[in-house]
N, C-alpha and C positions, 0 to 999 in steps of 0.2 A: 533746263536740268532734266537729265534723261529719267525713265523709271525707274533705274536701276541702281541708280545714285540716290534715288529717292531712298529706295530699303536701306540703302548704306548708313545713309542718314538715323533712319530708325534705329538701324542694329545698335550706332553706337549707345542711344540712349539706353538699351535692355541693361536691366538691373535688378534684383528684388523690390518688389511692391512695398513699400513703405510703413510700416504697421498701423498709422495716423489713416492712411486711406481701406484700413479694414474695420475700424471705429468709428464710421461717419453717419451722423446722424444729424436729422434737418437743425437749421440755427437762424435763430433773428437777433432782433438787437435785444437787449437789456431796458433800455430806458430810450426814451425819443430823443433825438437828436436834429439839430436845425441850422442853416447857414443860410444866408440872403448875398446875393450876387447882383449883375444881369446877365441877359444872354447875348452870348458870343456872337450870333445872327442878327437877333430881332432889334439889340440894343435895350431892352427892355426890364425894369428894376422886378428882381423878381426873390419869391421866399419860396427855400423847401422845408419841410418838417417831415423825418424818420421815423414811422411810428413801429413799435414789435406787430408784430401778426401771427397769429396762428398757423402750427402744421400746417402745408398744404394747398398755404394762398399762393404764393409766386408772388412775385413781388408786383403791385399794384398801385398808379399813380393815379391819383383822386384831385382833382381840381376843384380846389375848394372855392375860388372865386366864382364858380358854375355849377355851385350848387350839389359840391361833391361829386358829380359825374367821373366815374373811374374807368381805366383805362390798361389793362394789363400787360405787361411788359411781356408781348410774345410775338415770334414770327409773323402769325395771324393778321396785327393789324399795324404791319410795317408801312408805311405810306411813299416815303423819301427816304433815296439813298445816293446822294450826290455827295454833297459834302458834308454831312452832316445825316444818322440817322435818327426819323420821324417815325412818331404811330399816330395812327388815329381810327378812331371808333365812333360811327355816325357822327362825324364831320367836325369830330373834338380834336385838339391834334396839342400832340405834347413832341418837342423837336429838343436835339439835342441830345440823345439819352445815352450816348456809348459810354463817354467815364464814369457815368452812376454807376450803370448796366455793370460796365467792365471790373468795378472794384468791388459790388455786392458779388459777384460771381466769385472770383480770385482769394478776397476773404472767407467764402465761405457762407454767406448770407444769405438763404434761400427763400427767404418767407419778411417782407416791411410792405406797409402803406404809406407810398410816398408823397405828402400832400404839397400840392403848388400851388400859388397863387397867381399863376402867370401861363404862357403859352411853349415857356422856351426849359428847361433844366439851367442855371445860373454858370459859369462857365467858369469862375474862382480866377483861380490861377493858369487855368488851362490846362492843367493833371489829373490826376485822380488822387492824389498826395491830399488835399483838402479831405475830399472824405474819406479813403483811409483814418484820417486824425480825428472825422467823425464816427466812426463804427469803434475807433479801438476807446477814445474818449467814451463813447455809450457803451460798451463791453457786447460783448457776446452768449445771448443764453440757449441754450443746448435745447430741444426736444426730445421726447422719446421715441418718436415716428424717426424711421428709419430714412436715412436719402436712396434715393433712384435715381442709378445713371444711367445714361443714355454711350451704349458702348458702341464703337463701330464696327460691322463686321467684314465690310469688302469694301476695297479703295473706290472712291470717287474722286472725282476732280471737273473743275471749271474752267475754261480759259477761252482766252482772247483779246486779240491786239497786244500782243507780245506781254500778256501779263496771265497768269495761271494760281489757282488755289488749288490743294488737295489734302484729301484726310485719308490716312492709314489703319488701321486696325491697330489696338494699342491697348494696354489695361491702365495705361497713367493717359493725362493732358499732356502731350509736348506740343511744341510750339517750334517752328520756323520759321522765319520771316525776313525776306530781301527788298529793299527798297533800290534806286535808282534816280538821282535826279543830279542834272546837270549843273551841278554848283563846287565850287573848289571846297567846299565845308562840308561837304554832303557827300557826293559822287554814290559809290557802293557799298551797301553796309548791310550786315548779314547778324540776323540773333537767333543763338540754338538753345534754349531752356525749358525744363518743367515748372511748368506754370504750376505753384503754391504759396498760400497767403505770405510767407517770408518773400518768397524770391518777389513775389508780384509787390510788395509794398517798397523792396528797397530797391529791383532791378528794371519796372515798369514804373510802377505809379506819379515818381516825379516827373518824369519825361513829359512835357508842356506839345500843345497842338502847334503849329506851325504852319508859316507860309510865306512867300516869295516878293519882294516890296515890287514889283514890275506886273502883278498881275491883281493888287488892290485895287486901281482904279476898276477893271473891268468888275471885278467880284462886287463892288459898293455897289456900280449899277444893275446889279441882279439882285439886290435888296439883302446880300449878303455880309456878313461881317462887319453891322454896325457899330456893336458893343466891341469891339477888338480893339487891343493897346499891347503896348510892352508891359503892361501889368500883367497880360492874359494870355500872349502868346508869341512866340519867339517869330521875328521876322530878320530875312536876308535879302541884305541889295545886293547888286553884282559880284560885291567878294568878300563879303563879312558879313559880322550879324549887325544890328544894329540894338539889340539889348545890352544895358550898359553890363552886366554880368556876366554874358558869354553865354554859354551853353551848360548846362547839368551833366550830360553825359556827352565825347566824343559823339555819339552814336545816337543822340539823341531823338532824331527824326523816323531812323528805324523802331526805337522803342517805344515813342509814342503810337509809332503804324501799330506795333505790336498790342498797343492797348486798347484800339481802338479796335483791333479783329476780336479781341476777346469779349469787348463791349456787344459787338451785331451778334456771336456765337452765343453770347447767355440768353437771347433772343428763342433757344431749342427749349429753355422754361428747366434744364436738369443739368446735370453736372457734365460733362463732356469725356468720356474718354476713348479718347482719337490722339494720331498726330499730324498736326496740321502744318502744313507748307503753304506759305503763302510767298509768289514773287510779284513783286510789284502791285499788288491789287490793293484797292478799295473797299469802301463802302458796299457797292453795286453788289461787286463780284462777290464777298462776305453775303452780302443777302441772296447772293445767286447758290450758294454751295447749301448755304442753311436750308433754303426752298429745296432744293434737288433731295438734300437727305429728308426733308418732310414727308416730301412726298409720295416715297416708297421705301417701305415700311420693310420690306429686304433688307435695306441697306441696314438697319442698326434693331439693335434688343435695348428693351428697357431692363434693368441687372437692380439688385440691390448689393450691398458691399459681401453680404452671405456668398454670391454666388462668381464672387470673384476669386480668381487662382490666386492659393496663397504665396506664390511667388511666380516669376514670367522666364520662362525658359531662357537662358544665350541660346543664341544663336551662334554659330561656328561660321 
């Protein structure tokens, strides 16, 4: 996709800035919330508990089986990024974290301590659709501390091996996203949305992790995908799926990739406003774009919603 096609992209999104995102202010939960799983990787039986948290913290996982030792859900202490993203903080490691990550971000939820009792984030259904059901079940309480976005000001981009990330200058979150994979169910699938707690709860969050029944054996023997079933994750043999339900969305596979970029992205610890193109990439490449914009401090302003334009030019 040339760069030029990239802006096109953009243009079509321009619109008036939405009144909801010139009202935002930090939010946690109302009351704690808890589900017990195991994890999709390790196989392993595991509990998380929601708790509210004050202005300011970012979202923060505490390992209670060790003594509380916590751990904050930030670029900082990313560890793993193959198939699954890892943090870890002097040699603690919490793995799994993109569908929490992705539906605390999406909803709006800037500030929980998230307590585990295990090594992995529990894997449910393999959506983010579970906790969704847990955030809107524990409700939402507002703060009076203002949110800070982190806005982009000049394109970057990532690539390699015929797969490329990039972020545009934007006053909303948009989102693009292309997958590619060689399966009659799959092939090419392409999603153009603004990402908002609506869109993300009904057009991402059901959308389940996936993966290929011809390339299980090898993943078991890298210690991968113990705890995986058709209860957790949608699998395809040569030409079908083999869940007895089907699929949730035609599209399902791009819209999971999609949730899972947004999962590594909340990794920036603030709100996002960019639009992001994503063809083909992963895990890796998501924490390669995030590092890049960390690390110089050119590329993006930290903004509060005051000093947003109250509405975003067309473009002709």
């Amino acid at each position: 996709m040339s760069f030029k096609r990239l802006v096109q992209k953009l243009r079509r999104f321009q619109c008036t800035l939405p009144l909801e995102a010139l009202l935002q202010f930090e939010k946690t939960l109302n009351r704690p919330a808890e589900a017990s799983g195991i994890g999709l990787h390790s196989g392993v039986p595991v509990r998380i508990r929601i708790l509210p948290a004050p202005p300011s913290t970012g979202i923060v996982f505490v390992r209670t089986d060790l003594e509380g030792f916590t751990i904050p859900a930030s670029w900082r202490y990313v560890q793993k990024v193959s198939y699954a993203t890892s943090l870890m903080r002097q040699g603690v490691l919490i793995s799994t974290t993109e569908h929490l990550l992705s539906t605390f971000y999406s909803m709006g939820i800037d500030n929980a301590f998230v307590e585990i009792d295990n090594l992995e984030v529990p894997i449910l259904d393999g959506s983010g659709q579970p906790f969704v059901d847990l955030i809107r079940t524990a409700g939402i309480r507002q703060s009076r501390r203002r949110k800070r976005f982190l806005r982009i000001r000049k394109p970057v981009s990532v690539e390699g091996g015929g797969k490329r990330i990039t972020i545009l200058p934007s006053d909303r979150f948009l989102l693009t996203c292309e997958v590619f994979f060689p399966h009659p169910m799959v092939g090419r699938q392409t999603l153009e949305m603004e990402v908002t707690p609506d869109h993300y709860a009904t057009e991402l969050a059901p959308a389940r992790t996936f993966g290929f029944e011809y390339e299980l054996h090898q993943m078991r023997n890298m210690g991968l995908i113990r705890g995986a079933s058709l209860d957790n994750a949608v699998c395809f043999d040569r030409d079908s799926i083999l869940n007895p339900s089907g699929l949730r969305f035609s599209d399902e596979c791009c819209r999971h990739k999609a949730l899972d970029l947004i999962g590594d992205l909340a990794l920036i610890g603030k709100p996002l406003l960019g639009h992001v193109i994503a063809e083909k990439a992963g895990h890796a490449m998501h924490f390669a774009l995030v590092n890049k914009i960390m690390s110089d401090p050119t590329i993006y302003e930290i903004i509060t919603h005051e000093q947003l334009a109250p509405s975003i030019a067309m473009v002709s």
